[in-house]
N, C-alpha and C positions, 0 to 999 in steps of 0.2 A: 366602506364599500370598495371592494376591488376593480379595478378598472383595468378590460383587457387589452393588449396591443393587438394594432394591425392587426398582423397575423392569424391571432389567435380568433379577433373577429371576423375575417376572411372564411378560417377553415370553419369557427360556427355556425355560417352563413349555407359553409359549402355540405357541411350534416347536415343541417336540416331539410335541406332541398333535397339531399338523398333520400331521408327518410319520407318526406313528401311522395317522390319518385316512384321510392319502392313502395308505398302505402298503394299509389296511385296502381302500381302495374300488380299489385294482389288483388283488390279490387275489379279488374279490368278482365282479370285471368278468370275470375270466381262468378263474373257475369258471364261471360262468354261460355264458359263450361255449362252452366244452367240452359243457359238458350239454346247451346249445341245439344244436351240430351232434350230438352224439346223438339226441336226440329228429328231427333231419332226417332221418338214416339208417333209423330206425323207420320215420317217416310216409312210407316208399316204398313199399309195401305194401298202404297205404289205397286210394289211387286207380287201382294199377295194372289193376283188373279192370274198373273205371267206362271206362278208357279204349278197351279193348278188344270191349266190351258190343255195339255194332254187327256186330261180324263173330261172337263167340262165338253170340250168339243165331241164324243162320243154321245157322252149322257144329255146335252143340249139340243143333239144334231147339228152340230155347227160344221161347215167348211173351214180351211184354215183361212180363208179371207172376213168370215165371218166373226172367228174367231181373235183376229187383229183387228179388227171392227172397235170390238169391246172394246181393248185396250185404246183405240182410236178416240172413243169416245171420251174414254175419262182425259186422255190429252187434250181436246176439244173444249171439256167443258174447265180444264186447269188455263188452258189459254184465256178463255174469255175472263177469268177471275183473276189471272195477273194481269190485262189490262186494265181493268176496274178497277183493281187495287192499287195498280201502279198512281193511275191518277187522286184516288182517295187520298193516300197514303202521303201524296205533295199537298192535298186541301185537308184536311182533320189531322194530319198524324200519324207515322207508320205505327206507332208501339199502342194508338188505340182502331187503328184497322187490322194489325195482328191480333187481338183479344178478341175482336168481334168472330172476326172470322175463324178463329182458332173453336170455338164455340159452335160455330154452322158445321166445320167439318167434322168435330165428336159425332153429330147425329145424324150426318149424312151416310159416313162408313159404316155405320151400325145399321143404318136402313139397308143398304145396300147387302152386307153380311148377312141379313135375316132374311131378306125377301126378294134377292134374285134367285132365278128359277127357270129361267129361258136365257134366248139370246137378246129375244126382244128388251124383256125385264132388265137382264141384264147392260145391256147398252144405254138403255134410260138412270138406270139407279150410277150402275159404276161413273156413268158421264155427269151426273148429279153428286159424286161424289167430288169427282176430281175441278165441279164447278167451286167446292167449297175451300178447297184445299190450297189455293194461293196462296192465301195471304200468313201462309208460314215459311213462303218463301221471297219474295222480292224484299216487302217489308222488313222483313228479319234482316238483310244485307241492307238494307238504307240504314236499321238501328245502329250494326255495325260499321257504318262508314261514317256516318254522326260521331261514335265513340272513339274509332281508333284513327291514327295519321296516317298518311300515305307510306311511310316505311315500315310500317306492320300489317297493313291493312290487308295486304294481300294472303298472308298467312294469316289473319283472323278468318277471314273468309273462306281459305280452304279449311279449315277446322270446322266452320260452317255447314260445306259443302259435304265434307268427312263425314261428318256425323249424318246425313243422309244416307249416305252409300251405308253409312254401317245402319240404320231403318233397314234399306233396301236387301242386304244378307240375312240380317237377323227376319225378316219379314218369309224371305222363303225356306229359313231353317224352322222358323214356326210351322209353315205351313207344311213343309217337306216330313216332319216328324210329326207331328198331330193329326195329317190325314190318314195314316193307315189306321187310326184307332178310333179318332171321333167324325172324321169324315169329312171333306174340304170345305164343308159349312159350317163344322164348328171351329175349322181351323182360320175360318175370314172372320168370327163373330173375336177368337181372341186377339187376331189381330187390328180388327174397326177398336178393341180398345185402347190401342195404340194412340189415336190420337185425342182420348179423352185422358189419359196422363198425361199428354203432350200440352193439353192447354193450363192444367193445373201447374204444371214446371213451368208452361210459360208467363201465370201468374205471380209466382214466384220471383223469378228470372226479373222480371222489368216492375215489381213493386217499387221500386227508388226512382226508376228513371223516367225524366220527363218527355213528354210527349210535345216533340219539337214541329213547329209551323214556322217557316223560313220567314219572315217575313219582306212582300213584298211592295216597291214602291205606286205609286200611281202608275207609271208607264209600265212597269214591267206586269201590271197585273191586267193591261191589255196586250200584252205578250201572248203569241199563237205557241205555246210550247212543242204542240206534236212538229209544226209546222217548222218552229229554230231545231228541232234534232234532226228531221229530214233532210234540211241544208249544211248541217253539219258534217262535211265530208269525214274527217277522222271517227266519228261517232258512228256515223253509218257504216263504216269500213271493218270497225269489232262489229258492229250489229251483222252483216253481212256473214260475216265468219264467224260468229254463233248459231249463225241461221244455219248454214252446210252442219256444223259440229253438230247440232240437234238433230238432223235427220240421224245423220250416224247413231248417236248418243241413245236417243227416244228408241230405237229400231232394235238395236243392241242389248235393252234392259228389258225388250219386250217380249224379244225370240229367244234371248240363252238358255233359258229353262229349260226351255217345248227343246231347242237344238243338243243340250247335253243329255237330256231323256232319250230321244233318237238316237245320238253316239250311244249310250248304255244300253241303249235296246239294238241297236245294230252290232254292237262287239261283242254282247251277252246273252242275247234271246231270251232277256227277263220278258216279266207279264208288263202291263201295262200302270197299274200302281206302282210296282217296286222301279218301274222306270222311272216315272212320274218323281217321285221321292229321291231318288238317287242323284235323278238330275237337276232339282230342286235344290240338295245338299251340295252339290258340286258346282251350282251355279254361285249358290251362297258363298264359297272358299274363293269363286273368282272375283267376285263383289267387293271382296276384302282390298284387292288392288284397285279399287276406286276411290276407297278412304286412303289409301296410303299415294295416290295421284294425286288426289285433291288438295291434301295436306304439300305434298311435295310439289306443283305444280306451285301452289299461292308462295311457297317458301321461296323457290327458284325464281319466281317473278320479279321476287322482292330482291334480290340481288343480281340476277342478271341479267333483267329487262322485261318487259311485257309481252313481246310479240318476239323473242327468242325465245321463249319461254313456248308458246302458242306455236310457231312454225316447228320445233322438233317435236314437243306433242301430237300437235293436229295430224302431221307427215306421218308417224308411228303407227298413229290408230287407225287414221286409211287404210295404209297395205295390209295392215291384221285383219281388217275389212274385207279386202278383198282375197284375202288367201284362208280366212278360216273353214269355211264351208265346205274347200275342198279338202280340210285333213282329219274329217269325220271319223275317216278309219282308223286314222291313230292310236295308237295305247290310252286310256281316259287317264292316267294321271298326266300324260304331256298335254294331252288336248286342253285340260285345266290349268295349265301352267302359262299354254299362248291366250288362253280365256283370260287368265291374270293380268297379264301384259297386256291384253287388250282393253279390259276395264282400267287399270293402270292410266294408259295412254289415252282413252277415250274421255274418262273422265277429267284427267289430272287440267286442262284448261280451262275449267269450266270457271273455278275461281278467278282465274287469271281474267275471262272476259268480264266478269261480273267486276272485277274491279276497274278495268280499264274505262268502263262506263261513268265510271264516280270522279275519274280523272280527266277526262275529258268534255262534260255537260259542266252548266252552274250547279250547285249544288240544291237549288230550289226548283230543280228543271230534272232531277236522278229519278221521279218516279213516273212523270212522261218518257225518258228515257228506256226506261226495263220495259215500260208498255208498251211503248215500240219495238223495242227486241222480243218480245213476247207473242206478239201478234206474230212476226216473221219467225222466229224461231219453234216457237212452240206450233204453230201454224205448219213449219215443217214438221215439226218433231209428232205430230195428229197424225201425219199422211202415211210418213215412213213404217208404225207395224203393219198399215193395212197394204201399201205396195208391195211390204214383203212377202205377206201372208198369200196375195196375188199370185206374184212368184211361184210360190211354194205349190199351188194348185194348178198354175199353168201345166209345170214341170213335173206334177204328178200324169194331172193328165194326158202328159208327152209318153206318160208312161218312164221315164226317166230315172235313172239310178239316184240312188241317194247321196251319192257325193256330185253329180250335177245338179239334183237340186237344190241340195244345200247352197253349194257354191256359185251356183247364179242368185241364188234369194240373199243371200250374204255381198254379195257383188253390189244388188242394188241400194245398197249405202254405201260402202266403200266407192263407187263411182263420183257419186255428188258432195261425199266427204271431203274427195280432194281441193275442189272448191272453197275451204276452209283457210288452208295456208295460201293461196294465190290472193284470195283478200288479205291475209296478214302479211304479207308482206308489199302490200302496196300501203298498205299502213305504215309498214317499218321505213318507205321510202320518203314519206310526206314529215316536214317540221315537228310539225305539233305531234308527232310521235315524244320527243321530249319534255312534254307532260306529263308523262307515266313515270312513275316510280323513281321520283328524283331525279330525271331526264335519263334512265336508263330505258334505253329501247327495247 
């Protein structure tokens, strides 16, 4: 038998670990892709009613405050299901509060797609829908924060967060082309299917992986958890500054439709379909800069810090906030380019705060965590279409040109947006900012 030197046992030692490695990081790459086109099939759902909002407000009799109502709702009723979840998901499990729920929301969006019919109807169904619909999002980033280290984590996440954004385009290119032909109900019935391939992938997706329960000691499991993250200043401090980003965020995904419709029907004098569609299409092309923020925001985190990353983001998407409304008149392919920029920047933090939460809580304490951010955040993010949609009707009935009232209705996110980086940087000033991302601030 040959017997190797040192060395040579050295560098054997040192392939195989490679190969381990690399085995390990194919693996890692091949879950995460699965779980990220899940999460696409879910976020069909989200925007399919924002795209249609031009024509249902007519054919429903809706005001446009009525009409950000709906949307309202399905936020309302997604809030209450990521704090639920959040807490499930620390007691059972998040990869089997993900299947459950992935299961409620198939048949909730297909109720909804088949049998709204009013505003009434539709506020009970969409808000019934959007109760079902968490649990493809918190839980999913707890899977991923279980699976990946703190030096990639944040770019797994925005891949995560990516693949939503790209649900949310592809959601109103289905609905943008499909309603002139079969009719914005049958263009929500093919999108409620959306997330019944969504759960099927997500069966797929986590058939290997186990369904982790932290476990805890005697004392810690008379532990107040809502109560330790409330005291937790740095925790609170992203929770705070996702809360402003949601109003922005939630307001933004609600209105661009209905607002790039009105620029195509103010620069073109189309009818009100081919607006509807046009600005549908055009929101969808701006959507696309929210996967490539999302992706690039988690990317950036992970090398240049957490809350630099959140303070030139968050800063960005504010003043795009506050100046897009007024540049309605614009030529529509510029107007679609600052819409870019602004999905871009509005979304690309989202990852970023989603991770700084996993870095800062214990890790048995991340889905009282999100429940908290949830409640606040999403609690904002409910309010913002309907204050906007307010807006919008105050300043009609100011009687009011269309570039004031864009631009006051656009204003009122961008004001409380700003709010966002004044937390993040009182974060950036406190210690325990060097928890994040390898003590990268």
């Amino acid at each position: 038998m040959v017997s190797l030197s040192n060395h040579e046992q050295q560098f054997h030692l040192i392939f195989q670990a490679y190969q381990v490695t690399t085995a390990t990081r194919s693996t890692d790459t091949s879950w995460l892709l699965w779980l990220c086109a899940s999460r696409t099939s879910f976020a069909l759902m989200f925007t399919a009613y924002a795209a249609a909002i031009p024509l249902l407000k007519p054919e429903w009799g809706m005001s446009a405050g009525e009409a950000g109502l709906i949307q309202s709702a399905w936020h309302g009723g997604y809030l209450f299901s990521l704090v639920a979840v959040g807490f499930l998901a620390d007691r059972y499990g998040a990869k089997r509060v993900f299947l459950v729920s992935s299961i409620a929301s198939s048949i909730s969006a297909m109720v909804f797609a088949v049998f709204a019919e009013s505003f009434l109807t539709g506020a009970i169904l969409y808000g019934l829908t959007g109760l079902f619909s968490g649990g493809s999002y918190t839980p999913g980033l707890t899977l991923i924060a279980e699976r990946f280290q703190s030096t990639g984590r944040g770019r797994a996440m925005g891949f995560y967060l990516a693949a939503a954004s790209g649900g949310y385009a592809l959601a109103l290119v289905i609905t943008g082309a499909l309603t002139p032909f079969i009719g914005w109900r049958g263009a929500f019935i093919v999108n409620a299917a959306g997330p019944v391939l969504g759960t099927l992938l997500a069966l797929y997706a986590l058939r290997s992986t186990p369904n982790v329960i932290h476990p805890r000691s005697a004392e810690q499991a008379a532990e107040k958890p809502v109560a330790m993250i409330l005291n937790n200043k740095p925790a609170m401090l992203v929770t705070w500054a996702y809360t402003f980003h949601s109003w922005e965020m939630l307001g933004m995904k609600a209105w661009m439709p209905a607002f790039l419709s009105a620029a195509a029907a103010y620069s073109t004098g189309s009818s009100a379909t081919a607006s509807a569609s046009l600005g549908a299409g055009l929101a969808a092309i701006a959507y696309i800069g929210s996967m490539g923020g999302s992706v690039t925001g988690g990317w950036l985190s992970d090398r240049m810090g957490r809350t630099w990353t959140m303070l030139v983001l968050a800063t960005t998407s504010a003043c795009c906030s506050l100046a897009l409304g007024w540049l309605i008149g614009l030529p529509l392919w510029l107007l679609v380019v600052i819409c870019f920029v602004y999905s871009f920047t509005a979304v690309g933090d989202s990852s970023v705060f989603s991770t700084a939460v996993t870095e800062l809580v214990p890790p048995r304490h991340i889905g009282a965590a999100y429940s908290v951010r949830s409640v606040l955040g999403f609690g904002a993010g409910a309010t913002a279409p309907w204050v906007f949609g307010l807006v919008l009707d105050a300043a009609g009935a100011a009687e009011a040109s269309p570039v004031v009232t864009w631009g006051l209705a656009w204003c009122s996110l961008g004001v409380i947006a700003l709010f966002s980086p004044v937390a993040t940087w009182r974060l950036r000033r406190m210690p325990e900012a060097t928890q994040m991302a390898n003590g990268k601030r």
